[in-house]
Backbone bond lengths (Angstrom), bond angles and torsions (degrees), N, CA, C in turn:
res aa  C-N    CA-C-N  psi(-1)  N-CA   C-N-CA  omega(-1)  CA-C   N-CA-C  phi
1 X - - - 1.476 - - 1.524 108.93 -
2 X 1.257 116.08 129.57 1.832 119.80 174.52 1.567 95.27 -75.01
3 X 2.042 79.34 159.85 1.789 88.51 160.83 1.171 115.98 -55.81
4 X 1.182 140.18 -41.56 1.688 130.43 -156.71 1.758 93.73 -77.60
5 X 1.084 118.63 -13.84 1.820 117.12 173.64 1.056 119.77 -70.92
6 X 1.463 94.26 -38.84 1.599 101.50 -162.82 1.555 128.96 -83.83
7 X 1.351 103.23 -7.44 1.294 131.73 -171.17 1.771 118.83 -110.94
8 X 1.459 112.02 105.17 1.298 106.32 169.54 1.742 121.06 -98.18
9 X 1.345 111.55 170.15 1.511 113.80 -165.23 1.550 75.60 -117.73
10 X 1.745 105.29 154.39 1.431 125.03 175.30 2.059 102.23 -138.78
11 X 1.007 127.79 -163.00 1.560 110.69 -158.16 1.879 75.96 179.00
12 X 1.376 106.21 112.72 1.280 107.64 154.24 1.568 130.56 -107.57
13 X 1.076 136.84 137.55 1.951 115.17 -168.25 1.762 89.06 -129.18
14 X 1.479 98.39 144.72 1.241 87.21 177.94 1.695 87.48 -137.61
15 X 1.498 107.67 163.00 1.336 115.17 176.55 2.006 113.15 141.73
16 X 1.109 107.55 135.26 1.436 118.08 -175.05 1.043 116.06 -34.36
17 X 1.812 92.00 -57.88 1.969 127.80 -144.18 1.411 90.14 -73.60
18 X 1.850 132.70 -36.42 1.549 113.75 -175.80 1.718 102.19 -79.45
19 X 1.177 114.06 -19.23 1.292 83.90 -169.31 2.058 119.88 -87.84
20 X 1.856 88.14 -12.77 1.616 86.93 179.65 1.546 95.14 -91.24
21 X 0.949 142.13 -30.06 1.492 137.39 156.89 1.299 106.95 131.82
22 X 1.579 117.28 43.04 1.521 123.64 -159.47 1.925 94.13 -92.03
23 X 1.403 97.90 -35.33 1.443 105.48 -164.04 2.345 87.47 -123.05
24 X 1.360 101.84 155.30 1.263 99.19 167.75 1.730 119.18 -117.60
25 X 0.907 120.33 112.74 1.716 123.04 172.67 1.842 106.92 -13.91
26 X 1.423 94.76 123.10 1.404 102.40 156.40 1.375 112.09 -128.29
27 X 1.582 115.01 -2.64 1.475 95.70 -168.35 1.949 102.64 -76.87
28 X 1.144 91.31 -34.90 1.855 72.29 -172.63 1.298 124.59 -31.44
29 X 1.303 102.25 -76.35 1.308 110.19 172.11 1.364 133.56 -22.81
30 X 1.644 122.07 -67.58 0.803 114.92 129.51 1.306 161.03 7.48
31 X 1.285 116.44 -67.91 0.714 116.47 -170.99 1.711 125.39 -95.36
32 X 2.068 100.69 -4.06 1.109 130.42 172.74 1.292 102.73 -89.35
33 X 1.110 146.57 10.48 1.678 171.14 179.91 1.848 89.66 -98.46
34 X 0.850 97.36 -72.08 1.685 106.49 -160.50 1.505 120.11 -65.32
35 X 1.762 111.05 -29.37 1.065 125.72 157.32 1.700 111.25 -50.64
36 X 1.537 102.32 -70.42 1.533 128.99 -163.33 1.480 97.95 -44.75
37 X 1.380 124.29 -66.52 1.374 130.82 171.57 1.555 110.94 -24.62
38 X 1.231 112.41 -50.19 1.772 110.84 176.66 1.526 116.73 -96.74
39 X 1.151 89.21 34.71 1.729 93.35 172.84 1.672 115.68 58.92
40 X 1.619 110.58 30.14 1.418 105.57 -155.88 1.808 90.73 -127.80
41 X 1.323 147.11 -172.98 1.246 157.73 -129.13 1.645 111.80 -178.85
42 X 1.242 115.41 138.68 1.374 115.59 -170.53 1.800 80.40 -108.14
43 X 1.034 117.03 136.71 1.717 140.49 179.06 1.787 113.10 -90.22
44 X 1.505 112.34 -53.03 1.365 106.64 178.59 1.837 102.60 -172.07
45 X 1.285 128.50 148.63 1.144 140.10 176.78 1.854 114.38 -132.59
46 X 1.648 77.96 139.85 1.573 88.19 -178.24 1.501 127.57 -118.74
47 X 1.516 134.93 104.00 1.345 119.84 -171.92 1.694 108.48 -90.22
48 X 1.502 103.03 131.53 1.380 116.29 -178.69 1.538 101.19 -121.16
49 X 1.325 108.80 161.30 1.618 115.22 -173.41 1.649 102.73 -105.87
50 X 1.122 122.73 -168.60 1.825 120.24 -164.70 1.749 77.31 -117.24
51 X 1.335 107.23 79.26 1.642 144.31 158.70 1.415 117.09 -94.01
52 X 1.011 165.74 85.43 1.487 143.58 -149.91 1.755 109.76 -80.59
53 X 1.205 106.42 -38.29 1.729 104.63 168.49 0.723 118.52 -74.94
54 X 1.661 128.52 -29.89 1.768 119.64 174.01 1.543 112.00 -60.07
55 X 1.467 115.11 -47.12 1.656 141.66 170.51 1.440 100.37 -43.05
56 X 1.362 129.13 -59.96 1.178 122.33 -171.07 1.683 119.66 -79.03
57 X 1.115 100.70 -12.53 1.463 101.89 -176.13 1.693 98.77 -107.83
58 X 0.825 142.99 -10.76 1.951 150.95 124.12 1.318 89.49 -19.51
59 X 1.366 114.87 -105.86 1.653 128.36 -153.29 2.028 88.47 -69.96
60 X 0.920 132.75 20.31 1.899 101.66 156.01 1.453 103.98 -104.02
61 X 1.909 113.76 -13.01 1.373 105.39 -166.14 1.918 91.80 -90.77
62 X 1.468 117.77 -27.33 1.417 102.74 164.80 1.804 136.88 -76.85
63 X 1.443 77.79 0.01 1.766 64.37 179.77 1.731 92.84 -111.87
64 X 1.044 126.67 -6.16 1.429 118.84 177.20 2.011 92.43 -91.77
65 X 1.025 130.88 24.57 1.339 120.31 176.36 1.543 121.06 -138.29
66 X 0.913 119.76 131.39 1.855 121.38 -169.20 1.493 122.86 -39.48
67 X 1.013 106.55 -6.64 1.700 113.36 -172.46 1.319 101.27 -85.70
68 X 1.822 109.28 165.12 1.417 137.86 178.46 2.084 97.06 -99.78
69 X 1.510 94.70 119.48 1.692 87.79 -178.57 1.519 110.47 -131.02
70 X 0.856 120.31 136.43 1.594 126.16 165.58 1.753 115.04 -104.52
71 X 1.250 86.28 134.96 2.003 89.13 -171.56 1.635 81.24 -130.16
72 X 1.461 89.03 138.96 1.541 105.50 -178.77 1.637 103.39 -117.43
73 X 1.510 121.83 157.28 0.717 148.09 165.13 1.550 113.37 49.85
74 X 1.775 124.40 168.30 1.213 127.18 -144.19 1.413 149.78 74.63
75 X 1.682 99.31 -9.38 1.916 110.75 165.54 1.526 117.55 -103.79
76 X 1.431 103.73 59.44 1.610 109.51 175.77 1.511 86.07 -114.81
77 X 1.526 133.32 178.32 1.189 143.48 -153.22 1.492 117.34 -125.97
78 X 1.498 98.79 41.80 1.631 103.67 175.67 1.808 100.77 -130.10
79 X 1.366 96.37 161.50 1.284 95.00 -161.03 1.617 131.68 -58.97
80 X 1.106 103.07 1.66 1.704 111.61 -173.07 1.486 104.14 -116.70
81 X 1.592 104.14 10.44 1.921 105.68 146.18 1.335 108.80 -110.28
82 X 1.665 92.61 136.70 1.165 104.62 177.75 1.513 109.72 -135.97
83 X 1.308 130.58 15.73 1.394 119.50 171.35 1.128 124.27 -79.09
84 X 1.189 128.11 -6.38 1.687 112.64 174.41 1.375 98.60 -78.44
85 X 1.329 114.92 -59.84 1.657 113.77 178.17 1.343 112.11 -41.55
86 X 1.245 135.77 -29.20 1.327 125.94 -162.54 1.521 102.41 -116.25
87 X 1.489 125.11 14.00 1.631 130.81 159.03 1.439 92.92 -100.55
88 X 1.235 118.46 -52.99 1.634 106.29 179.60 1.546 114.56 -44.27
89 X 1.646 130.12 -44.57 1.662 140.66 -176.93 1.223 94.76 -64.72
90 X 1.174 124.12 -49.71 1.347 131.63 174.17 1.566 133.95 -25.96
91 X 1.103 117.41 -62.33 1.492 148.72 -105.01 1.709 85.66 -161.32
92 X 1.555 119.86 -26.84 1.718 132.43 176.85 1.317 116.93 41.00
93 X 1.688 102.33 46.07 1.814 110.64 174.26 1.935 89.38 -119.68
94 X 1.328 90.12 154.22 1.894 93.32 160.24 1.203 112.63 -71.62
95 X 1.309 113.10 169.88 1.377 134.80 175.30 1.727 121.29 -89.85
96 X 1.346 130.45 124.29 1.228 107.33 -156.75 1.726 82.39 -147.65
97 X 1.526 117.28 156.54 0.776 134.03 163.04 1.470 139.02 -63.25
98 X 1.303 127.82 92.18 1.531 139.02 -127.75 2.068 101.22 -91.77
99 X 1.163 133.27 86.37 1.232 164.70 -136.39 1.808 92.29 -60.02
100 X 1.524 108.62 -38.88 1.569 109.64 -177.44 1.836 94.83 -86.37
101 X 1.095 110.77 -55.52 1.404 93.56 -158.71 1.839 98.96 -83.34
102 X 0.739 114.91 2.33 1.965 113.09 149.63 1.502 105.04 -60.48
103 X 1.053 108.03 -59.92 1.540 109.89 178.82 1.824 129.36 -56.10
104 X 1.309 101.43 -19.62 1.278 118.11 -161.91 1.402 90.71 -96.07
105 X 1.531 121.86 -50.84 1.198 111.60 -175.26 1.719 131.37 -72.83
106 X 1.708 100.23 -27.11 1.583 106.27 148.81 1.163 140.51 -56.87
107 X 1.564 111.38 -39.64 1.749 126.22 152.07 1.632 109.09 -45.62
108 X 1.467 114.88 -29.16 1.594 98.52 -174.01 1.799 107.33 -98.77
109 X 1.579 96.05 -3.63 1.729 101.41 -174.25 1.698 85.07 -94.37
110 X 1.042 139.00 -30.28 1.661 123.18 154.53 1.243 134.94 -44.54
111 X 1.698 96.72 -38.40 1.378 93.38 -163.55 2.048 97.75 -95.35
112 X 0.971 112.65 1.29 1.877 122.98 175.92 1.479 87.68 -97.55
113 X 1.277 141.08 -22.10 1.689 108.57 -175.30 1.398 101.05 -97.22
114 X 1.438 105.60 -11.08 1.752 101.31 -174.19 1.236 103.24 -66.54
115 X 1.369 119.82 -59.05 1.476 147.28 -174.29 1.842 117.13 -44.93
116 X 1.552 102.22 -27.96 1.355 123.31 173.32 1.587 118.73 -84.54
117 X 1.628 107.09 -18.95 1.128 128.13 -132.31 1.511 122.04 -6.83
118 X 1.299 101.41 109.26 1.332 151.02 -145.45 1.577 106.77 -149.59
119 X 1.451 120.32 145.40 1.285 113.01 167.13 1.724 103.38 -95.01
120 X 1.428 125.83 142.20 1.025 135.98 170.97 1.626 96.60 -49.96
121 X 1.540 110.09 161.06 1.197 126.86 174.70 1.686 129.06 -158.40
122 X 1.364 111.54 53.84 1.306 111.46 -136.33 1.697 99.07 -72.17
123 X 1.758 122.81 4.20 2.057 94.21 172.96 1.394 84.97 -87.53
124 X 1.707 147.52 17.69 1.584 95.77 173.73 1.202 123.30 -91.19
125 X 1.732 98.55 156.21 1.898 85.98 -166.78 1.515 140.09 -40.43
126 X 1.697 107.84 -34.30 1.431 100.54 176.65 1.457 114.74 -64.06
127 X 1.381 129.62 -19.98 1.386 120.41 -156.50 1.674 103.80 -95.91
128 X 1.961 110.56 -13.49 1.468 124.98 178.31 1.527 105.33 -67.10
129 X 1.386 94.36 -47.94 1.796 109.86 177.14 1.615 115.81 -54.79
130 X 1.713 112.91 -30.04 1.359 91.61 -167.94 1.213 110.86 -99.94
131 X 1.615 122.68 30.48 1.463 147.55 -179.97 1.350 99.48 -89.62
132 X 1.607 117.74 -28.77 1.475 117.82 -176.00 1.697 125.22 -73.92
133 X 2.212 99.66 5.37 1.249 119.41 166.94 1.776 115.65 -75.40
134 X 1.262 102.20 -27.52 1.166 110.04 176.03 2.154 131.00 -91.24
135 X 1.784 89.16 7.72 1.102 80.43 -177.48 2.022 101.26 -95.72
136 X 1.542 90.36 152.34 1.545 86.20 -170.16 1.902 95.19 -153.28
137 X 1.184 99.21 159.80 1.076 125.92 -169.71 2.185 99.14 -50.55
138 X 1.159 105.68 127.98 1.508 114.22 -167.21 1.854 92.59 -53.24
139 X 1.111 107.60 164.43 1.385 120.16 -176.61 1.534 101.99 66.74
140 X 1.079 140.72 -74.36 1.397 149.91 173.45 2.369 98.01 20.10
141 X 0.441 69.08 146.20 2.030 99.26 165.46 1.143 116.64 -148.70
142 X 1.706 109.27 148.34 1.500 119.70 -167.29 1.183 125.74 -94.35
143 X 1.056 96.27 164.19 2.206 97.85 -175.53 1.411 110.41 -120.78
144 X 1.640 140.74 94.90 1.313 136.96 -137.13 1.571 94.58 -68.65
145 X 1.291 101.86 167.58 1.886 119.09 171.63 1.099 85.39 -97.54
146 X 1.437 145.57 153.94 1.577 151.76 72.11 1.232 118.07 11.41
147 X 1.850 89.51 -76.87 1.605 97.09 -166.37 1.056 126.79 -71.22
148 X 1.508 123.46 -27.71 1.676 113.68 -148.53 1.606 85.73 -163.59
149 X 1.227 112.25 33.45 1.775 95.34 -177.03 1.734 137.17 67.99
150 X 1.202 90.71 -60.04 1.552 113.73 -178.14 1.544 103.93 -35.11
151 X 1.251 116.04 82.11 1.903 103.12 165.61 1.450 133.13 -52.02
152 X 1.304 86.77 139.23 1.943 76.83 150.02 1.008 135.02 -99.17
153 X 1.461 148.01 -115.07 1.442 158.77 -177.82 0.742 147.69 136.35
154 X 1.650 117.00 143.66 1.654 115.49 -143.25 1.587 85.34 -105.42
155 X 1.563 114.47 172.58 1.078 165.78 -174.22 1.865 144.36 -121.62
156 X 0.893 113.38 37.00 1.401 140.84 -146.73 1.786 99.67 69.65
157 X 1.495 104.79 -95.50 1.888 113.23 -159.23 1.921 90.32 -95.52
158 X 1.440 109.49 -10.13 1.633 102.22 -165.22 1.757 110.73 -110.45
159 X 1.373 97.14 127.74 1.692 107.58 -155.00 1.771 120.18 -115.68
160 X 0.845 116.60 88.81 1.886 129.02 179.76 0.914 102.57 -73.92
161 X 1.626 95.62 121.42 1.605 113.43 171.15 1.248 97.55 -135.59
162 X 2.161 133.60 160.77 1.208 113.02 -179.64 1.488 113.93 -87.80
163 X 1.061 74.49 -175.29 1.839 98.11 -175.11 1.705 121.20 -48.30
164 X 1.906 95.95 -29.84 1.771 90.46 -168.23 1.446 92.13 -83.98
165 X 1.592 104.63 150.63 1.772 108.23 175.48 1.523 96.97 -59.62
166 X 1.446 118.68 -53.31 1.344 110.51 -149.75 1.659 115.24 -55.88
167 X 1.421 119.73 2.65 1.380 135.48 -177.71 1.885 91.85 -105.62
168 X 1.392 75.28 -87.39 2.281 93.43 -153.82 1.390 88.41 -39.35
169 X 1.636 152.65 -38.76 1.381 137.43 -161.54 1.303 119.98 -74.72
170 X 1.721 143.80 -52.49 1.417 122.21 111.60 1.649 147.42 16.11
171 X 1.185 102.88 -63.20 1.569 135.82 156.47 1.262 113.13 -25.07
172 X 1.499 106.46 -81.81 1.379 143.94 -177.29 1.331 106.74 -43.06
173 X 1.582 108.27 -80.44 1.293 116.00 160.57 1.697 114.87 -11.80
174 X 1.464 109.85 -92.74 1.169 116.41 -171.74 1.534 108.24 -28.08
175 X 0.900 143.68 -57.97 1.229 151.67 -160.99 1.517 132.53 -80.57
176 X 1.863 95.21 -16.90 1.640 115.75 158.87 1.806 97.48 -76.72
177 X 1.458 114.06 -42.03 1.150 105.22 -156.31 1.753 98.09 -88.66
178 X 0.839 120.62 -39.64 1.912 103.15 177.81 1.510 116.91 -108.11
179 X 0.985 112.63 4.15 1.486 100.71 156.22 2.057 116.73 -110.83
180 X 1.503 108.39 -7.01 1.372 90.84 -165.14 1.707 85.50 -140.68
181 X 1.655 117.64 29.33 1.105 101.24 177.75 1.687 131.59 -71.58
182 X 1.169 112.24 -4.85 1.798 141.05 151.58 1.373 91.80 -35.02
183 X 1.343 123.67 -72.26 1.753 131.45 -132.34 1.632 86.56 -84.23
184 X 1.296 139.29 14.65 1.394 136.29 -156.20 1.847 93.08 -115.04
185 X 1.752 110.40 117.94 1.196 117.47 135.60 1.631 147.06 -138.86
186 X 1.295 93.09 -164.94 1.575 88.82 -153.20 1.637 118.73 -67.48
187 X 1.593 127.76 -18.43 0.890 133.74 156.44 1.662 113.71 -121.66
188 X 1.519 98.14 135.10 1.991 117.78 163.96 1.779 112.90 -32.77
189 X 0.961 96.23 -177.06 1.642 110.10 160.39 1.106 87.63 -102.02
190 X 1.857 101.47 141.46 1.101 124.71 -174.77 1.321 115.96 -95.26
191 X 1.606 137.87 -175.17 1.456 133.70 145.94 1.302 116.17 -141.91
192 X 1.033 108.26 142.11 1.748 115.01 -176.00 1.460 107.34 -122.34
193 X 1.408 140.89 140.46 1.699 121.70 -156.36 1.465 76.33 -171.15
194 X 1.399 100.63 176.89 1.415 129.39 -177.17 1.453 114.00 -170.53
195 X 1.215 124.70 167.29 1.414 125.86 -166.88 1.837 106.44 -125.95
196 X 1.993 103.21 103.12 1.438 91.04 -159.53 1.958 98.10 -115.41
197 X 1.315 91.20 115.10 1.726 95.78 175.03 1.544 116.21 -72.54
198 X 1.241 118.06 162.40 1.661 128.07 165.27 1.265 124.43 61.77
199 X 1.380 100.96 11.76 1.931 114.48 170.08 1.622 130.06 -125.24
200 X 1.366 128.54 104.40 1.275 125.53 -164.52 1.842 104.11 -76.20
201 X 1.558 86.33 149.89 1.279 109.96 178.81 1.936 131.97 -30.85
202 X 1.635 94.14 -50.70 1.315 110.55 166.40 1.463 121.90 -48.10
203 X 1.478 114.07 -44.16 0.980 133.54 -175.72 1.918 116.57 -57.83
204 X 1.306 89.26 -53.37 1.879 98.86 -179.99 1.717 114.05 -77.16
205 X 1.535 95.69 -3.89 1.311 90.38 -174.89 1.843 138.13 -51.21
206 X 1.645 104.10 -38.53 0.944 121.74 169.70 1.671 113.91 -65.64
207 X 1.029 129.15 -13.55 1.535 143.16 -177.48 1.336 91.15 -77.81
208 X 1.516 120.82 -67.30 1.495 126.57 -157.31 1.449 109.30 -64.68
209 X 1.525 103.41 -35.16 2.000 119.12 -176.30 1.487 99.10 -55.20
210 X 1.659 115.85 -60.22 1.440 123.05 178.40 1.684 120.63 -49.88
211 X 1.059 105.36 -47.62 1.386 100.15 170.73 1.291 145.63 -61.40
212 X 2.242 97.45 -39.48 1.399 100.53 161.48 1.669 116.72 -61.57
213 X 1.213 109.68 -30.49 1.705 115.04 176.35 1.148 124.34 -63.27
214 X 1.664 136.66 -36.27 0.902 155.51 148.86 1.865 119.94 -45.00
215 X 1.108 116.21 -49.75 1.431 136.89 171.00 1.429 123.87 -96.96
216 X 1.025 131.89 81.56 1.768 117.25 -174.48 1.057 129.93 -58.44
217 X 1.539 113.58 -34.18 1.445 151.93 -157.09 1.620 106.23 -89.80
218 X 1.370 112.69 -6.01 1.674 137.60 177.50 1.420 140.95 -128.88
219 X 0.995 90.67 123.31 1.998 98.40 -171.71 1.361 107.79 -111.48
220 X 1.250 112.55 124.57 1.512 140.05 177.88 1.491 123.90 -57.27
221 X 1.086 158.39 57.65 1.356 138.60 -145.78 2.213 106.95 -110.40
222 X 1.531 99.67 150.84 0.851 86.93 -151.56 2.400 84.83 -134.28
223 X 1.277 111.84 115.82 1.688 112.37 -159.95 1.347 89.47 -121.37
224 X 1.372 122.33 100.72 1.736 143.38 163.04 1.685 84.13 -51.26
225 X 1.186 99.32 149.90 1.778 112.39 145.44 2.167 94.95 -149.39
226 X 1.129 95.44 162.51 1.769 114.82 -178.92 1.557 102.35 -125.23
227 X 1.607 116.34 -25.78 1.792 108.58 -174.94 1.229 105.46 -148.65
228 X 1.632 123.85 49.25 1.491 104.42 149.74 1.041 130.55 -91.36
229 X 1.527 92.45 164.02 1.955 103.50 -150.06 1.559 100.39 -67.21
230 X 1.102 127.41 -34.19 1.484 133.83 -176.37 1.709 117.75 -70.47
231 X 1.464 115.37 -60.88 1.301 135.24 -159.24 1.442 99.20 -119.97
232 X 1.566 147.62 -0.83 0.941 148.14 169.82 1.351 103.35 49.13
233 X 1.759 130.31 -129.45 1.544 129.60 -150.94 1.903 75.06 -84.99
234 X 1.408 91.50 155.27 1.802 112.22 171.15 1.583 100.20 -165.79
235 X 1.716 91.56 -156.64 1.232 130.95 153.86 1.733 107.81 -171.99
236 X 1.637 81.69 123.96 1.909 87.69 160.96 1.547 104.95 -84.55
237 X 1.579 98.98 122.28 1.368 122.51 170.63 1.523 113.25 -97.09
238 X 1.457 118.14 126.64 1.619 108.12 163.54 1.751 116.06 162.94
239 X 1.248 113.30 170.94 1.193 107.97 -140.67 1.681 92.65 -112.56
240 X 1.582 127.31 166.49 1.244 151.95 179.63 1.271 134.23 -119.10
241 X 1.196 139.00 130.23 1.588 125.48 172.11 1.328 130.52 124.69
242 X 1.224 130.17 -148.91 1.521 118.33 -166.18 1.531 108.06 -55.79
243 X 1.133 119.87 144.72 1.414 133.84 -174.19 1.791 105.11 -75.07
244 X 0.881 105.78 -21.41 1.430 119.94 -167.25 1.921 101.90 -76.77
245 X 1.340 101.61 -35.64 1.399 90.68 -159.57 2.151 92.73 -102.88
246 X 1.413 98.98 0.22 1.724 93.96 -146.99 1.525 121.76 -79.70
247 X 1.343 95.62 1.66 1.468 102.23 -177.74 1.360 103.42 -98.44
248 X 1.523 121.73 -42.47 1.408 110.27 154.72 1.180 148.03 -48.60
249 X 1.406 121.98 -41.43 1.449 132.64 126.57 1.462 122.91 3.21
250 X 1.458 96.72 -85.90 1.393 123.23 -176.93 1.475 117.68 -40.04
251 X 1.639 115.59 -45.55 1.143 141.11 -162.48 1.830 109.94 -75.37
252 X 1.732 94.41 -41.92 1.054 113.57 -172.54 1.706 118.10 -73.88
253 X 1.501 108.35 -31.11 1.908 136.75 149.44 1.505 93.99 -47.43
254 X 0.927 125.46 -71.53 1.475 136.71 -150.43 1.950 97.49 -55.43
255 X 1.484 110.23 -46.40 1.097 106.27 -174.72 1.570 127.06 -95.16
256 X 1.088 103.59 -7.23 1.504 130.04 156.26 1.975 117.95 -75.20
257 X 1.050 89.71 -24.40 1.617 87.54 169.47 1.750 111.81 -94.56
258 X 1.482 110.73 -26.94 1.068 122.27 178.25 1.795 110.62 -70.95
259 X 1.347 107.96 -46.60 1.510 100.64 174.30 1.398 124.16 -78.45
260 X 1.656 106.53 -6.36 1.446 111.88 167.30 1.407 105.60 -83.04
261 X 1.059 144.45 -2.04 1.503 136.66 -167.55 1.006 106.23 61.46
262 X 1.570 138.41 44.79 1.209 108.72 156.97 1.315 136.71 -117.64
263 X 1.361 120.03 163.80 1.525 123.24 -156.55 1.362 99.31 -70.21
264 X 1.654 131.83 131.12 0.948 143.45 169.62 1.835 122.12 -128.96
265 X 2.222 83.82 146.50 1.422 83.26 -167.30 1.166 108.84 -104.47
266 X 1.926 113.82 -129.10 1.690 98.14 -167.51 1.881 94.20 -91.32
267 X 1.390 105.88 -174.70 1.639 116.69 -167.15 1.431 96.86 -100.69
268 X 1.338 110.82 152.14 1.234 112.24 167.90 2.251 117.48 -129.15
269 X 1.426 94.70 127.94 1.490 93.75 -167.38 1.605 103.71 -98.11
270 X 1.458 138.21 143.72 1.102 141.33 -164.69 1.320 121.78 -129.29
């Protein structure tokens, strides 16, 4: 198995507003964009609310687990963030004030008083407070802003960026590309599918069992519908995964549906 196999990506989001439905999720998507582009796969995502024990028990099950994770949003410095504090409980180091991104965030309180023109003033209290962006879990390293300076920071394999896309998406990036540019290839996981009428699920099952057994490198997936507008009752049948094995796979579906008799529609490539 290669590194880029061996390694899955996980996606944590944290925040109230997605889960009461004030704001709607874009990072997934996204952020399965950013994967896909490097030939890489988002594995599983978790939405947590600005809970501090739910938050902390999120990031102890990712950093005690083999995966590459990005948790978005909640380490800005008002009271209803709580993820740095709760990667630090986590992770069971203190929280300490991170010497570059102190700096980074005063460089950006320069570059807002210039812009105001204003003389900078960095003891007054609000500008002491927004130093409390830079405090991060001891050991921690930074993840540059683009936009506005303000870093984030990684955590051994687990990486905080905030909440607004127009920051953490950038972010992200950076951090596929210089820390995991190894895990980068030239083609995605693929999909190969087809559209199979007049056969229930139970039925193909043993087809799909054989194949994942036959193929390691491939996952079977199998999407009932009862009312689409096109193909009405079905199932999309078809297989996932290393490119290497997927046309064989595919071929091997193909002839397994054929010795099952079953009625087949058009193919679908992904």
């Amino acid at each position: 198995m290669s590194s880029s196999e061996s390694r899955a990506f996980g996606l944590i989001i944290v925040g109230d507003e997605i889960l009461s439905g004030k704001r709607a999720d874009k990072h997934m998507a996204r952020i399965i964009e950013l994967l896909a582009a490097r030939g890489l796969s988002l594995s599983w995502a978790e939405y947590v609310g600005d809970d501090p024990v739910r938050i902390t028990a999120a990031l102890q099950r990712a950093f005690e687990g083999p995966d590459i994770v990005f948790s978005t949003g909640g380490i800005g410095a008002t009271p209803d963030d709580h993820t740095r504090q709760c990667a630090a409980a986590a992770r069971g180091v203190p929280l300490a004030l991170h010497p570059e991104a102190a700096e980074l965030i005063r460089e950006r309180m320069r570059d807002t008083a210039r812009e105001q023109g204003v003389p900078f003033e960095p003891d007054r209290a609000d500008n002491i407070h927004r130093l409390n962006m830079g405090v991060f879990p001891q050991g921690a390293s930074i993840i540059p802003n683009p936009y506005n300076k303000i870093p984030g920071f990684s955590v051994a394999d687990v990486h905080f960026v905030p909440g607004f896309p127009v920051m953490a998406w950038p972010m992200v990036e950076w951090v596929l590309d210089h820390r995991y540019a190894h895990l980068h290839r030239e083609a995605a996981v693929l999909e190969r599918s087809l559209i199979v009428f007049g056969a229930m699920e139970a039925s193909l099952t043993p087809l799909m069992e054989a194949i994942e057994g036959e193929f390691g490198g491939v996952k079977v997936f199998s999407l009932p519908s009862v009312d689409h507008p096109q193909y009405g009752k079905h199932i999309e049948l078809g297989v996932k995964g290393d490119v290497r094995q997927l046309e064989s796979a595919y071929a091997r579906l193909k002839q397994g549906l054929s010795d099952f008799g079953a009625s087949i529609g058009p193919e679908l490539v992904r």
